[in-house]
C-alpha positions in Angstrom: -16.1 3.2 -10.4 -12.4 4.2 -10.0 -9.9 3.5 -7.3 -7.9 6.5 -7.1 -7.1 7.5 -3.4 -8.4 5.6 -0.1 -9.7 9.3 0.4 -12.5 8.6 -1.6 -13.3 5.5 0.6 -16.1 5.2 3.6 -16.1 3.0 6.0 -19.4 0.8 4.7 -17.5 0.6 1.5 -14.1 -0.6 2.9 -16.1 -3.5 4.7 -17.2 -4.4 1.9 -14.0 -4.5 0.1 -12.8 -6.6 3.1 -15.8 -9.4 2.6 -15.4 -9.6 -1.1 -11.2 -10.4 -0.2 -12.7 -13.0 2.4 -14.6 -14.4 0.1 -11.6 -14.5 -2.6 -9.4 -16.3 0.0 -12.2 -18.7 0.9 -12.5 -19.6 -3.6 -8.4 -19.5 -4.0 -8.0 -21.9 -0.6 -11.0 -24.4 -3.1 -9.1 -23.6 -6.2 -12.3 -22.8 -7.2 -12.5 -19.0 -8.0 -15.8 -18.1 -9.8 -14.8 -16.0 -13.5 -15.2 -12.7 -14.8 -14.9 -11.4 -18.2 -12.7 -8.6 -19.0 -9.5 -7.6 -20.0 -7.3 -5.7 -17.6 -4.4 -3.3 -18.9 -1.5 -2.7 -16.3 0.3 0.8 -17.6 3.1 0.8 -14.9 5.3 3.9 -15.3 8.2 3.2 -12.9 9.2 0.3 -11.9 7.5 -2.3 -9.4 7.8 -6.0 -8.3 4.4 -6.6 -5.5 2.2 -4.5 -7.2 2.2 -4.9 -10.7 2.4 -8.5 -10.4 -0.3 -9.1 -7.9 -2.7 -6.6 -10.5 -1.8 -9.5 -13.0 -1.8 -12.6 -11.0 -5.6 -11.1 -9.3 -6.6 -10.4 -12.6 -5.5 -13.5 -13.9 -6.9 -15.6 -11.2 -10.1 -14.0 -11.6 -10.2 -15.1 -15.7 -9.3 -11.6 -17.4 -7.0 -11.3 -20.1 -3.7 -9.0 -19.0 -2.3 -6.9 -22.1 1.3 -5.3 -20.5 2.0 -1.8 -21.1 6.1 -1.1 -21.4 6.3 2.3 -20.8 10.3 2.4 -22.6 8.8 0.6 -25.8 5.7 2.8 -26.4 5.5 6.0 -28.4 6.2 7.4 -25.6 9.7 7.4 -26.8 8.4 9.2 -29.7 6.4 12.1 -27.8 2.5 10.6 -27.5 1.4 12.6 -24.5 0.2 10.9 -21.1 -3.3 11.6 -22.2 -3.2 10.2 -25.9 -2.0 7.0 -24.0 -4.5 6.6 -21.7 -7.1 7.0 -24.1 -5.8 4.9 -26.7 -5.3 2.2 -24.3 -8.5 3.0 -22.9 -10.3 1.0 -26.3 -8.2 -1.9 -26.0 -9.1 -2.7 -22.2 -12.4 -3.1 -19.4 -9.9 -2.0 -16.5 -6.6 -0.1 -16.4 -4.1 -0.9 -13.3 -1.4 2.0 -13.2 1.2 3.3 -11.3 2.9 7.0 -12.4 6.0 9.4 -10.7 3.8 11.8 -11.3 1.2 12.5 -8.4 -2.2 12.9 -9.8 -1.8 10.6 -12.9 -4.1 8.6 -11.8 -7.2 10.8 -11.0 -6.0 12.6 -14.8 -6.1 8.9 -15.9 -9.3 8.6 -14.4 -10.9 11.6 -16.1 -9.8 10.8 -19.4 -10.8 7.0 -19.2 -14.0 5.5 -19.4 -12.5 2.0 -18.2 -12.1 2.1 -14.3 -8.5 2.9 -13.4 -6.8 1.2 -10.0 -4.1 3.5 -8.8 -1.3 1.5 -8.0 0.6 4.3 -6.6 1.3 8.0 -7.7 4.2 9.6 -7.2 4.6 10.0 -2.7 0.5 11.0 -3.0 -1.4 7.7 -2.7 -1.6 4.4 -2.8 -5.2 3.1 -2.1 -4.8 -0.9 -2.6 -1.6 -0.9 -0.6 -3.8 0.2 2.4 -6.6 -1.6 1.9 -4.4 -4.6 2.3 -2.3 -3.7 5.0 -5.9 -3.2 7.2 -6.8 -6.6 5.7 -3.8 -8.4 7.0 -3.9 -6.4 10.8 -7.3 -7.4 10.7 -6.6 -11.1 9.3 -3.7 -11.4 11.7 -4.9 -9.7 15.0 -8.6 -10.1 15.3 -9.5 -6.6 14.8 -7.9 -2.8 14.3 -9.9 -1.0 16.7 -7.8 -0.3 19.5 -4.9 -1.8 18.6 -1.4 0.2 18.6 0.1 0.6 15.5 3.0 2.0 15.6 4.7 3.8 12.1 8.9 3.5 11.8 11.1 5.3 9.2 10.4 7.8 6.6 7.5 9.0 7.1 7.2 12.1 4.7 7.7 10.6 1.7 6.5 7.3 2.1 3.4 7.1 0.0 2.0 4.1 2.1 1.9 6.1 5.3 -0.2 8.8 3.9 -2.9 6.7 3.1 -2.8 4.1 5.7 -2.7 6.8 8.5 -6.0 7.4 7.6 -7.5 4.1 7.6 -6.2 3.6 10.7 -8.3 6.4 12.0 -11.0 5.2 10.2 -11.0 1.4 11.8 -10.2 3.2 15.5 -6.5 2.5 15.9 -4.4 4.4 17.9 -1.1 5.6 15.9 2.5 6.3 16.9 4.9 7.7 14.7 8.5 7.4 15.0 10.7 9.2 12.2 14.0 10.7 11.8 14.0 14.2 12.3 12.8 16.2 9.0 11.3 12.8 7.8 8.1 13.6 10.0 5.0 12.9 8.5 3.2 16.1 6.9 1.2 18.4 9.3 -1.6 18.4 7.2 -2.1 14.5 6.9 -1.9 14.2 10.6 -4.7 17.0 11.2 -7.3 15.7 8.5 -6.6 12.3 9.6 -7.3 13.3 13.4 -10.2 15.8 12.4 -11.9 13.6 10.1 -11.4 10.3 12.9 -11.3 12.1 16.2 -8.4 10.7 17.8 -4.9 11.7 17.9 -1.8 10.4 16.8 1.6 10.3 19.2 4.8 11.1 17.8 8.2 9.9 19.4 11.6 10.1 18.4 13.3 6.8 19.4 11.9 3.2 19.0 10.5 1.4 21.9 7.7 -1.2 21.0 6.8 -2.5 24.7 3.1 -1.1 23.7 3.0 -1.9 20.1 0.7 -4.6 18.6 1.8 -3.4 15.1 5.3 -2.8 14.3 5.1 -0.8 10.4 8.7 0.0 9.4 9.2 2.0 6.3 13.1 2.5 4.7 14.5 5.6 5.8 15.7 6.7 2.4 19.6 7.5 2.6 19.0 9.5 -1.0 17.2 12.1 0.8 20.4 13.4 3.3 22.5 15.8 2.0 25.2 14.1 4.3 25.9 10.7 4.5 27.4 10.1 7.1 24.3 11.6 9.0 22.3 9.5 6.2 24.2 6.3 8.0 23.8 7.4 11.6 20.2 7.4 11.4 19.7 4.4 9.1 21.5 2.7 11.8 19.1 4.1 14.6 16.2 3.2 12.5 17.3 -0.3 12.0 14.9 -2.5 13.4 17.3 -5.4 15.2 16.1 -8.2 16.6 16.6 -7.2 20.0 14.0 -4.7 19.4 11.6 -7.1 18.6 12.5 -9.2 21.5 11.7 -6.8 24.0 8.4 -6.0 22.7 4.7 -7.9 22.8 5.4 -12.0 21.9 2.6 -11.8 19.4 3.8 -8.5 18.3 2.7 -8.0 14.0 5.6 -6.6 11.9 5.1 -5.3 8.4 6.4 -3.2 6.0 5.5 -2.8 2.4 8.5 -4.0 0.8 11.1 -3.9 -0.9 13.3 -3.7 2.6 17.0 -3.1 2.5 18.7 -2.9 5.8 16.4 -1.6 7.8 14.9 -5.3 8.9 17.9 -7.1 8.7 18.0 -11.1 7.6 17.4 -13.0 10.9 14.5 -10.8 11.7 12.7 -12.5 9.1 12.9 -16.1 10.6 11.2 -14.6 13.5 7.5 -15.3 14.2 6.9 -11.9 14.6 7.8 -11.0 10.6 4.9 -11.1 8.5 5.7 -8.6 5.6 5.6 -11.8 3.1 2.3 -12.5 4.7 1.2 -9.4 4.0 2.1 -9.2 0.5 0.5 -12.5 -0.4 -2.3 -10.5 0.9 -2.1 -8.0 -2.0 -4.1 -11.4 -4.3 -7.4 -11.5 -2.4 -7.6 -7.8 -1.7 -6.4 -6.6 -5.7 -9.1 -9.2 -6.9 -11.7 -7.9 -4.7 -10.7 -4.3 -5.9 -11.3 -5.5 -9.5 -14.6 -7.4 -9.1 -15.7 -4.2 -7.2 -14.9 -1.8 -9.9 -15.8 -3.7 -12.6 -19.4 -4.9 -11.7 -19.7 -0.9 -10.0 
């Protein structure tokens, strides 16, 4: 079994991603986390803090062996194709963690491996663990997902997280609001399967106003993307998410964001209650070690 988009993912099967994590925070709160066998291969193309380190810690945690692939000191350098690496690395490991520019590495990776592969992120396409543990922590924090309001902040379009987690939003009965910079909207076509597949439908505003929020999601508004700068500043500045913000909406209000932040939470929001995007990235353990129990025992 391969982890390659939350796309592939039903319901029934998410669940059961979400008992197994349970389950993994019950055994780390014991210190007493039952062992697999194995040997897990992280091939991380571009560069990454959260993700890549919580593969190895999970993995770790869980017994398996980590062997580190570093992309600048492989024969890569020397011209081995993508595929030649993946299938050489392929004998050496049970279970490939990978992230790649390039979207569609990983379902390539996939194809070409017999060890399952965990996508940790391809390209702006997908992102599957990422999602799975943002539900995991609403749901940890707030009780449930269904009918909460969840409300999406920043960039949008080419923020990989947001494409998948729309759609598990949908899935769990959520209702969505979007709030983007002009031109930074998420895609058409994500918003349509997402509210075909789910039968609901997403609102879309285009200033920030949380009184009806239960979820505050904030994603950096990349300045990178603007041809001008100054209108690149003007909007990072509207999309900052100040702490007055958060003081005018819901006391129990949940803020995350997948991290890294720049400016667009700045410092003193994080000493408030209401921040819990280190929360959420401790998350990443229990959920990447259920993801690697799952796919290895099928």
């Amino acid at each position: 079994m391969d982890l390659i988009s939350f796309r592939d993912l039903d319901k029934g099967t998410v669940e059961k991603i979400f008992g197994i994590a349970e389950d993994m925070d019950h055994q780390l709160e014991r210190k007493k986390v039952e062992k697999l066998d194995g040997i897990m291969a992280t091939l991380f193309f571009e560069p990454s803090t959260r993700t890549k380190l919580s593969f190895q810690s999970s993995a770790e945690r869980l017994g398996l062996q980590v062997v580190d692939f570093l992309a600048d000191r492989s024969s890569l350098k020397k011209g081995e194709s993508f595929t030649d690496t993946i299938k050489t690395v392929d004998g050496y490991c049970d279970v490939i963690a990978m992230r790649h520019p390039a979207e569609g590495a990983a379902r390539l990776a996939a194809e070409v491996a017999n060890a399952p592969v965990l996508n940790g992120g391809d390209g702006a396409n997908q992102h599957p663990t990422q999602t799975l543990l943002d539900l995991y922590t609403i749901r940890k924090l707030k009780g449930k997902i269904a009918g909460l309001n969840v409300h999406l902040v920043g960039d949008l379009k080419h923020a990989r997280t947001m494409h998948s987690l729309v759609y598990g939003l949908g899935m769990f009965g959520a209702k969505v609001t979007m709030v983007a910079p002009k031109g930074l909207e998420l895609e058409e076509h994500i918003i349509h399967e997402a509210e075909k597949k789910f039968n609901f439908k997403m609102e879309s505003r285009d200033s920030i106003d949380l009184k009806d929020a239960d979820v505050l999601y904030v994603c950096r508004v990349q300045e990178e993307r603007f041809a001008d700068k100054y209108e690149a500043a003007k909007v990072k500045k509207e999309f900052t998410i100040s702490a007055d913000y958060i003081r005018k909406g819901k006391k129990d209000l949940v803020i995350m964001h997948p991290l890294p932040k720049i400016d667009e939470i700045p410092p003193e929001v994080d000493a408030m209650p209401q921040a819990k995007y280190f929360e959420q990235a401790r998350n990443g353990i229990p959920v990447r070690m259920a993801c690697i129990k799952m796919v290895l025992e099928g």
